[in-house]
C-alpha positions as CSV (number, residue, x, y, z in Angstrom):
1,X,77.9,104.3,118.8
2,X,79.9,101.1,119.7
3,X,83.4,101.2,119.7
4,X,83.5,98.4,117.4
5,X,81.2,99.5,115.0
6,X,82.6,103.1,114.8
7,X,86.4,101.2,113.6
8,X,85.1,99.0,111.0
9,X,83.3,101.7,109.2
10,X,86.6,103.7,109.6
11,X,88.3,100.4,108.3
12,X,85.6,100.0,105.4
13,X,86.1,103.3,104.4
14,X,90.0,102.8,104.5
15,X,89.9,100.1,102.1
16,X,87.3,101.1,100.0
17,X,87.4,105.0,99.1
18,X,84.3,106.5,98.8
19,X,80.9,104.7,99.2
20,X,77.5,104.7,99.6
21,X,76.2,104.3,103.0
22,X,73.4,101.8,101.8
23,X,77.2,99.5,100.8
24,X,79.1,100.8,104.6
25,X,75.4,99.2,106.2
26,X,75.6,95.8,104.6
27,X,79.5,95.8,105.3
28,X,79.2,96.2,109.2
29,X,75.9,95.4,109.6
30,X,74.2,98.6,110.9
31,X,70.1,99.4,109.3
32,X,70.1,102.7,107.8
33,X,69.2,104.9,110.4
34,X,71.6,103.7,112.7
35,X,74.4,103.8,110.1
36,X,73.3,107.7,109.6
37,X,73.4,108.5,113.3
38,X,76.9,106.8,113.3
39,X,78.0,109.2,110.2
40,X,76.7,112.0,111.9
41,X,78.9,111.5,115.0
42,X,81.3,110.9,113.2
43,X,82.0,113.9,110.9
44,X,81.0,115.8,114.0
45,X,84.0,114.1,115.2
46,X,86.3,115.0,112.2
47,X,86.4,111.6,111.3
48,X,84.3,111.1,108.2
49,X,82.8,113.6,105.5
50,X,79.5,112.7,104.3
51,X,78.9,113.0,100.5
52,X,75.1,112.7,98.2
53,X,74.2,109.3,99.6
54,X,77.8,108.4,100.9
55,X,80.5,109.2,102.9
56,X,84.5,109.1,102.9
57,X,87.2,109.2,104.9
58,X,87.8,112.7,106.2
59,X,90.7,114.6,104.8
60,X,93.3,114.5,107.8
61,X,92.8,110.5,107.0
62,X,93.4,110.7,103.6
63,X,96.4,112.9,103.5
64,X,97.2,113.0,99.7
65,X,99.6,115.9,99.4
66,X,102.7,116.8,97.0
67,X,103.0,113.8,95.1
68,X,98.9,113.2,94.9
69,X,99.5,112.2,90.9
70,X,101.8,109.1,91.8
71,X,99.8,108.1,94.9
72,X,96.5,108.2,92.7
73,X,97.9,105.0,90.6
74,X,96.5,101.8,91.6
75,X,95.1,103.5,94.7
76,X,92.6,100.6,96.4
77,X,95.9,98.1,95.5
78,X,98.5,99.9,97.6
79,X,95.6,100.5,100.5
80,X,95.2,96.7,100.0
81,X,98.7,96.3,100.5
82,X,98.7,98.7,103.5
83,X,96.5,96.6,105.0
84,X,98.0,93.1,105.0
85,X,100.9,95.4,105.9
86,X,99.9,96.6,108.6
87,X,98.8,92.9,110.3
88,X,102.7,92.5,110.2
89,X,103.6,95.4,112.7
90,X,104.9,94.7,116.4
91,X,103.7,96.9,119.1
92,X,106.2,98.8,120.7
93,X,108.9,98.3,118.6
94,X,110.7,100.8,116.6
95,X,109.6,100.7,112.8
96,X,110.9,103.4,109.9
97,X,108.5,104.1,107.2
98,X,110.1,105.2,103.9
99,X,108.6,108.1,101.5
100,X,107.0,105.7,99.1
101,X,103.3,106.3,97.8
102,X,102.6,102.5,99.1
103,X,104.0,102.7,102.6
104,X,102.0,105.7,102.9
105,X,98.7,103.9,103.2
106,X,100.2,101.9,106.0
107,X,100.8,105.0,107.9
108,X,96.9,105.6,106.7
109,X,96.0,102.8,108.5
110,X,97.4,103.0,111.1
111,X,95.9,106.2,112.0
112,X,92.4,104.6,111.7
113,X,93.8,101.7,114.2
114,X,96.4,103.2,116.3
115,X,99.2,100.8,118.0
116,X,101.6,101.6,120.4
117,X,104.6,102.1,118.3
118,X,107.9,104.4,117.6
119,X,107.9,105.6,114.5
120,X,110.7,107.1,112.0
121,X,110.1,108.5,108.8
122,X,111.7,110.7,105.9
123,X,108.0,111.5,104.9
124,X,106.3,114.7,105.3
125,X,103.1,113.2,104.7
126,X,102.9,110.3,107.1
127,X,104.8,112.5,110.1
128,X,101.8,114.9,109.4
129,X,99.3,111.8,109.5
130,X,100.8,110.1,112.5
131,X,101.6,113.2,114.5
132,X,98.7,113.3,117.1
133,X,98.1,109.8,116.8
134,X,97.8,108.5,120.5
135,X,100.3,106.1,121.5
136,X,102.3,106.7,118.2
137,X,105.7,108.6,119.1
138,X,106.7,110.6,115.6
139,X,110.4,111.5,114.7
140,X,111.2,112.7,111.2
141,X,114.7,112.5,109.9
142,X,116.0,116.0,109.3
143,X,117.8,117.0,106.4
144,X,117.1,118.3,102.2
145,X,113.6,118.6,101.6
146,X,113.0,116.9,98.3
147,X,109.6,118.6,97.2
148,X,109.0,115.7,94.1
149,X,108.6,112.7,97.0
150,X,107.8,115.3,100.0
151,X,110.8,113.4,101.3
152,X,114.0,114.2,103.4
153,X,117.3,113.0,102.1
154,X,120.9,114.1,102.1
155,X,124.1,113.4,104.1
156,X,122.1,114.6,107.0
157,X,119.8,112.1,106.7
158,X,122.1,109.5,105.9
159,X,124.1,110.5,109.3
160,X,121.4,110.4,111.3
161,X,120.2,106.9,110.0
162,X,124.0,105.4,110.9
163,X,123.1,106.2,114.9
164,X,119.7,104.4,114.5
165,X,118.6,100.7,114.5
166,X,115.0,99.5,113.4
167,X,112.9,96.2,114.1
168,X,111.3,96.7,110.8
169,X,111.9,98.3,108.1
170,X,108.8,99.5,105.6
171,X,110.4,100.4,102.3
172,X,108.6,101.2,98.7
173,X,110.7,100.9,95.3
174,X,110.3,103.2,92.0
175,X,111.0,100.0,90.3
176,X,112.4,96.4,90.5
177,X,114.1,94.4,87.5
178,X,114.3,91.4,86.4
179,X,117.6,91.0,88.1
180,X,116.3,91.5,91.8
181,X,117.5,95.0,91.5
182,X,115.9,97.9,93.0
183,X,116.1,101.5,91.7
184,X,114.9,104.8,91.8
185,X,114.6,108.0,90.5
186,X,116.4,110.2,93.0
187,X,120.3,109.4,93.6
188,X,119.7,110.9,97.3
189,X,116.6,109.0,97.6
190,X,118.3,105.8,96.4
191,X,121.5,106.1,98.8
192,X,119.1,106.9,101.5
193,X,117.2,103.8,100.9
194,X,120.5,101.8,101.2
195,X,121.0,103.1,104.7
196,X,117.6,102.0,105.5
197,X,118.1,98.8,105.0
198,X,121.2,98.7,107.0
199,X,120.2,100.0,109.9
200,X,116.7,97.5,110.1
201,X,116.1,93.8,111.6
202,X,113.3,93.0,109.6
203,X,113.0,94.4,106.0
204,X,109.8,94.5,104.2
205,X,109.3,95.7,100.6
206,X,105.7,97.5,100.0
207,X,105.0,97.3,96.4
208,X,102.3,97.0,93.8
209,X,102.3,94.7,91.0
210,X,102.9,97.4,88.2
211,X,106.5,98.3,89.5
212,X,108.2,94.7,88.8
213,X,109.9,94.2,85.4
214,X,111.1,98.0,85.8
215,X,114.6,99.8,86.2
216,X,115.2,103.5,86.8
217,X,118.5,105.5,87.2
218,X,119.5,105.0,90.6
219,X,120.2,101.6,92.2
220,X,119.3,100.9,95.7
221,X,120.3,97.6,96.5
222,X,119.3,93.9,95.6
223,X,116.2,92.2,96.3
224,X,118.1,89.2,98.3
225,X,119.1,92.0,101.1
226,X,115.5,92.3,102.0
227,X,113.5,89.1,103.9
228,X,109.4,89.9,103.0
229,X,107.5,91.7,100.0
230,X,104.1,92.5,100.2
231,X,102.3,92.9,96.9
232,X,98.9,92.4,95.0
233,X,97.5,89.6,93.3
234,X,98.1,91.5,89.6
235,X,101.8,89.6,90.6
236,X,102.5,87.0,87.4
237,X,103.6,83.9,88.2
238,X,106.8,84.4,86.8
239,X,107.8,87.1,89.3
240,X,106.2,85.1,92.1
241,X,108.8,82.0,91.5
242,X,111.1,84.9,90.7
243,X,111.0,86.3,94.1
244,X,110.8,83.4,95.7
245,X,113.9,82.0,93.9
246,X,115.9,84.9,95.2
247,X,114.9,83.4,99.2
248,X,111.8,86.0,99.9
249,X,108.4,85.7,101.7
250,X,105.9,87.1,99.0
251,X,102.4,88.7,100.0
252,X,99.9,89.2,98.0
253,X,96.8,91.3,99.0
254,X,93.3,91.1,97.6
255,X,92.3,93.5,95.5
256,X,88.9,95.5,95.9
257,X,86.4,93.6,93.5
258,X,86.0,96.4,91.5
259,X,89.4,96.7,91.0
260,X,89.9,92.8,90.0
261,X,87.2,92.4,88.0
């Protein structure tokens, strides 16, 4: 199987969940046959998992542990986003990946496209993902487990973020108001956010379009102390003029047709 071939049907399978193998054929132009060999090298490979006239992304790929429930909402629009994310990265630099549902599909992908990077994380599930990842050094802050977000927080955390500096700074929010302020449900995981966002260069908001217009408990700082947000295209107008008023790059990611129709 050519290298090539063997990524974008990792990269179909990414961004499209579950399919049948006569839609992965058309998408990377393989005949049948060939597409079925490919398969079968790679499930043999731990790779992919065929399914009755498909195949998916094996499990190791599509870690969906502890908060599963959450990550299942508006799936294929935060692996959208993951995606356009993920075009923004800069080998070998040092980049921190927060515990959100969204930046969780950018560690996703870059498992099925591995760059040479350092990466931090208060996530159980990405350091899981990303651990054996070639060329992707792994550190996990240590700390309180939080078993809600699979997430580390706590003064320990917080201490160990203070000796750290980041080139970019991957970040999810439980909610955004109208205001430009970001909040969550979690006072530890809120403060903990805050120190993120101190200690990184370039800070990039993952988000999809359903968590604008909301507030929850715990404040994490304002929108104008972050420089990028990457969303979908459900985004109104009114937030995009919104976010723009308050000095940010907005990204907006395709959604599946499926999903925008």
């Amino acid at each position: 199987m050519k290298p090539d071939r063997a990524q974008a049907i990792r990269q179909f399978l990414f961004s499209n969940g579950s399919s049948s193998i006569a839609a992965i054929a058309q998408a990377v132009g393989a005949s049948l046959p060939t597409l079925r060999r490919d398969l079968a090298e790679l499930e043999e490979a731990g790779v992919v998992v065929r399914t009755h006239g498909g195949a998916r992304l094996a499990d190791q790929f599509e870690v969906e542990v502890a908060f599963e429930q959450r990550e299942a909402q508006a799936l294929l629009a935060k692996r959208a986003i993951g995606d356009l994310a993920y075009d923004m990265l800069q080998p070998g630099t040092s980049i921190f990946l927060d515990s959100g549902t969204t930046v969780l599909q950018l560690a996703r992908r870059i498992r099925v496209n591995p760059l040479p990077l350092n990466v931090f994380t208060n996530c159980l599930p990405a350091a899981q993902m990303l651990i054996d990842v070639v060329g992707v050094k792994v550190t996990l802050l240590g700390g309180q487990l939080r078993k809600e977000n699979s997430s580390v927080v706590g003064p320990l955390a917080e201490e160990m973020l203070e000796r750290l500096w980041f080139g970019q700074l991957f970040l999810g929010a439980g909610a955004i108001a109208e205001d430009g302020a970001m909040s969550s449900v979690d006072e530890n995981e809120a403060r903990l956010n805050s120190v993120m966002i101190a200690r990184s260069e370039q800070r990039i908001l993952l988000s999809d379009s359903s968590k604008f217009g909301q507030r929850l408990t715990y404040r994490v700082a304002p929108m104008t102390d972050l420089q990028t947000v990457v969303t979908d295209t459900g985004l109104s107008p009114e937030w995009f003029d919104r976010l723009g008023a308050f000095g940010l790059d907005v990204r907006q990611a395709d959604l599946p047709q499926a999903v925008a129709a």
